[in-house]
N, C-alpha and C positions, 0 to 999 in steps of 0.2 A: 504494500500500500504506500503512496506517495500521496501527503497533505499539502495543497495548493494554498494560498493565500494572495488574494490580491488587493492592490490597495491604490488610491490615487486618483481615485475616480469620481466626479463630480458635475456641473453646470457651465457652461462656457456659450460667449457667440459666435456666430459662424465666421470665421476668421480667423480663431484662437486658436490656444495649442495646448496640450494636456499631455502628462507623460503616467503611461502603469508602470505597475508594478508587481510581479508576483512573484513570493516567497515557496520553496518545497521544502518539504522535510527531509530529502534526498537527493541524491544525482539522479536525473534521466537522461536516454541518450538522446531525446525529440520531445519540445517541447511547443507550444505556438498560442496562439489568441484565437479564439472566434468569438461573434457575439450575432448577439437574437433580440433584431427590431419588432415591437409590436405588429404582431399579424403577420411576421414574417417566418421565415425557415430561419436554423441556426446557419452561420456562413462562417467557414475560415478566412481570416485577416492578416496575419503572420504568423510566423513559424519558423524555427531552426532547427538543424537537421548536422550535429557535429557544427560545424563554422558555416556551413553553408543555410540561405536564408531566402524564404516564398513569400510572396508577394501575392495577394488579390491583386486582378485587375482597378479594382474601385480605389487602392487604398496606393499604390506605387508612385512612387515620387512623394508624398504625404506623408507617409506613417517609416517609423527606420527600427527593425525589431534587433535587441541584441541582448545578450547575459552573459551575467558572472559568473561562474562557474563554482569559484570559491564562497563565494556569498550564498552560490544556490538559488539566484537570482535571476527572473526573467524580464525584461522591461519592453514596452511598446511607447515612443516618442509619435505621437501623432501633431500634427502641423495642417495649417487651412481646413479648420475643421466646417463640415456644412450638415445641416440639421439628419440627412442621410445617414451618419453617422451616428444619431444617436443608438439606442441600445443598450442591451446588458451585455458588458464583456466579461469573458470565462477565460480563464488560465487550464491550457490541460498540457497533460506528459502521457510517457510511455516509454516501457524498454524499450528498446531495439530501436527501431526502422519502420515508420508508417508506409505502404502501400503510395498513400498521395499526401504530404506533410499538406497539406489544407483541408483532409475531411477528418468532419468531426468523429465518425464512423471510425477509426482510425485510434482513435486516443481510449484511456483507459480510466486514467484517471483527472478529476477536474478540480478547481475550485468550486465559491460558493457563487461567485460571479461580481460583478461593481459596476452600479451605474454611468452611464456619461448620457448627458445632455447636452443636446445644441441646439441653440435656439437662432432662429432667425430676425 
């Protein structure tokens, strides 16, 4: 079992910029973001995969995902945020090797999730 935690998550206008945060209780080798708009499907956001790093189409060139490794720390830097974006985002891991590092179908374990708002 790997305990997610995230944090950093809040209200902003579309313009702004907001950075996560998510703590594990352990090492995973694949870790990533996705989050679930009202009345929407859950979608993958970012994700790393050892050093290497995915990208949604919606969020590329915006959002820059990276971790610490020592800290056990995963972060998402999002930038020109627009109300599309709101959402709950969720922190999830996994041993190994996802299939496709952006489906959620893919991850094992999550956090509890953290709001972001953007308002127009």
């Amino acid at each position: 079992q790997v305990q997610l935690v995230e944090s950093g998550g809040g209200s902003v206008q579309a313009g702004g910029s907001l950075t996560l945060s998510c703590t594990a209780s352990k090492n995973a080798a694949s870790m990533g973001w996705f989050r679930q708009a009202p009345g929407k499907e859950r979608e993958g956001v970012a994700s790393m995969r050892d050093r290497r790093e995915y990208y949604a189409d919606s969020v590329k060139g915006r959002f820059t995902v990276s971790r610490d490794n020592a800290k056990l720390e995963l972060y998402l830097q999002m930038s020109n945020l627009t109300p599309e974006d709101t959402g709950m985002y969720y922190c999830a891991a996994r041993a190994g090797y996802p299939r496709d590092p952006l489906s959620d179908n893919d991850y094992l374990h999550w956090g509890q999730g953290i709001l972001v708002t953007v308002s127009s």
